[in-house]
Structures are given as structure tokens and as C-alpha cells.
C-alpha positions in Angstrom: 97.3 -114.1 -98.0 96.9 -110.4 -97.4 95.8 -108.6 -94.5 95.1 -105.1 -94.4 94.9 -103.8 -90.7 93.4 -100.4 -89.9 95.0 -99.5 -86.5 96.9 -96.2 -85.5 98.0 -97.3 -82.0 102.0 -97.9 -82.7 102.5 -100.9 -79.8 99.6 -102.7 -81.5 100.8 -102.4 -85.3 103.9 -102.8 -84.1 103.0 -106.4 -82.5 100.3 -107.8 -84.9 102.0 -107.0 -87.6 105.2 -108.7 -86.9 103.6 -112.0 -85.7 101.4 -112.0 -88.4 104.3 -111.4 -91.5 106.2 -114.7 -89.3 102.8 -116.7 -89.7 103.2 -116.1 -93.3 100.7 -113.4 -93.9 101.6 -109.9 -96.0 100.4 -107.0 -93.9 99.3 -103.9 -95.2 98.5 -100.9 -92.6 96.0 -98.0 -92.8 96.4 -95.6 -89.8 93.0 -94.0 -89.7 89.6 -95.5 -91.0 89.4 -93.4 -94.3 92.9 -94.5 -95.7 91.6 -98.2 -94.2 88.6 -97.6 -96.8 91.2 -96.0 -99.5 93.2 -99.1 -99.3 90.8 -101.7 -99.3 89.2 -100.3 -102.5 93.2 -100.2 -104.1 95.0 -103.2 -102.2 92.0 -105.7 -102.3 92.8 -107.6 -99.5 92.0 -111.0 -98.6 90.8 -110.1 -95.6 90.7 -107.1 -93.1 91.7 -106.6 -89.4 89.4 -103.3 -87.9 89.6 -101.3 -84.8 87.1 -99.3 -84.0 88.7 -96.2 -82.3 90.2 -94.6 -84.9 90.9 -90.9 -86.1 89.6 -89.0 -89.3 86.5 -91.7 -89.5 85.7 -94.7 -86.8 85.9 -98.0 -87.7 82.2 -98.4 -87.1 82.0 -96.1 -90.7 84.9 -97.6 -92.0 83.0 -101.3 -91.8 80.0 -99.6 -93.2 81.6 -98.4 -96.3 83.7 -101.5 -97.0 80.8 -103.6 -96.7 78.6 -101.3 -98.6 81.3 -101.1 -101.2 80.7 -103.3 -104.3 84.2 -103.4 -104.7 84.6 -104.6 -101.0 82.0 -105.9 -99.7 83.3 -109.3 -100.2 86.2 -108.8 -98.2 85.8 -110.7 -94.8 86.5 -107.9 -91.8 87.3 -108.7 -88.2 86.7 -106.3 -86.0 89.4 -105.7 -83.1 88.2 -103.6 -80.0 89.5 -103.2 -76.4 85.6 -102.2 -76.0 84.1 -105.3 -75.0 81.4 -104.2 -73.4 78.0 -106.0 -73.7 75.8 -104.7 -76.9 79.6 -104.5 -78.7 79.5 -107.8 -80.7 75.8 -107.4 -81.6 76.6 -103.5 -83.0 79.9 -104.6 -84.8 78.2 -107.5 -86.7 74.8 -104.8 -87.6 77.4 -102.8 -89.3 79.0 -105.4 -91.4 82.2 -107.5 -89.6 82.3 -111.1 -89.9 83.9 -112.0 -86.5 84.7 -110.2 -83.7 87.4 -110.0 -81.3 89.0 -108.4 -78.2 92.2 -106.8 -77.3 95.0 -107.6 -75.9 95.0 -110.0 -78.7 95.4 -113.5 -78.1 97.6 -115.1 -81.1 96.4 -118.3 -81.5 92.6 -117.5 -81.5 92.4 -114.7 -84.1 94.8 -116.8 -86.0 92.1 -119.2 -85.9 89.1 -116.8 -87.0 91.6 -115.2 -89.7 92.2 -118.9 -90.9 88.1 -119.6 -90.7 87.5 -116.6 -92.9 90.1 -117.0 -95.3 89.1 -117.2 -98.8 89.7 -120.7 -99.8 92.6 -121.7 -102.3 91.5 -122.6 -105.5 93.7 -125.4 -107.6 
């Protein structure tokens, strides 16, 4: 399965991405939310991890123009925010994410919401 995460802070790439290439996962990384855009349009992930602070354009836009993409608008999106602050959730989903979750990250649970959202294996 392949992930594309849109982050640009180095710790949390840095993290993410090496527990989720020992689950088993290929991780692709966009540092700001138009390259997260570019690449999901060229890489065609299976499914996308998205912060929301993010240079050049914010990953509220970025989740706007996947999802409004025909190309990409299939492509399940989880949104990752140290912003958890009530009316967050509710303004994620409006722009197009399938789940939600908060940072620090906690392993085991977005493991579980990547695995929910996964497309499923055909054959």
C-alpha cells in the first residue's frame, strides 16, 4: 500500500515515515500542500496522510483540491493536526478528509483508521 504524507516538519516525517515503511507501507513525502496535490495527481496513492499547517498552500486547500480532483477524489485522506481544537473535526471533514486525527500521533490508532480506509484487496 502507498501512502503519500504531506508534512514539512522534519521530527514528524522523520518518525511516521519510518514506522510506517516497518508496518509494511511505501511512503511517499510532499513538503508543502501544492507538491502534496502535484503528487497525488502523479503517484496515485492508496491513501493520504494531511497536515494542515503547511507552507506554499494549507492543507485545508490541499484537501479541497484533492477531493475536488477527478483524478483524486477517490483517494481516502486523513487529516493530521496538532490543532485539536473544538469546530476542527467538523471543518476538516466539510473540506473533504475521511478521518481525522491528532498529534503527537499515537501508532496503533491511525494504524487502525489507515487499515479502515484502505482500499480493499481484490483476488
Amino acid at each position: 500500500m502507498k501512502i503519500l504524507y504531506v508534512e514539512d516538519n522534519d521530527d514528524n516525517i522523520y518518525m511516521l515515515e519510518r514506522r510506517l515503511k516497518r508496518a509494511g507501507f511505501t511512503v511517499i513525502i510532499a513538503r508543502d500542500g501544492a507538491d502534496g496535490v502535484a503528487q497525488a495527481g502523479s503517484e496515485q496513492p492508496d491513501l493520504i496522510l494531511m497536515d494542515l499547517s503547511l507552507p506554499v498552500l494549507d492543507g485545508w486547500e490541499a484537501t479541497r483540491q484533492i477531493k475536488g480532483g477527478d483524478a483524486t477524489a477517490h483517494i481516502p485522506l486523513i487529516v493530521l493536526t496538532a490543532n485539536a481544537m473544538a469546530g476542527e473535526k467538523e471543518k476538516a471533514f466539510e473540506a473533504g478528509c475521511d478521518d481525522f486525527d491528532t498529534k503527537p500521533v499515537e501508532f496503533e490508532r491511525l494504524l487502525g483508521k489507515i487499515k479502515a480506509l484502505a482500499p480493499q484487496e481484490t483476488g
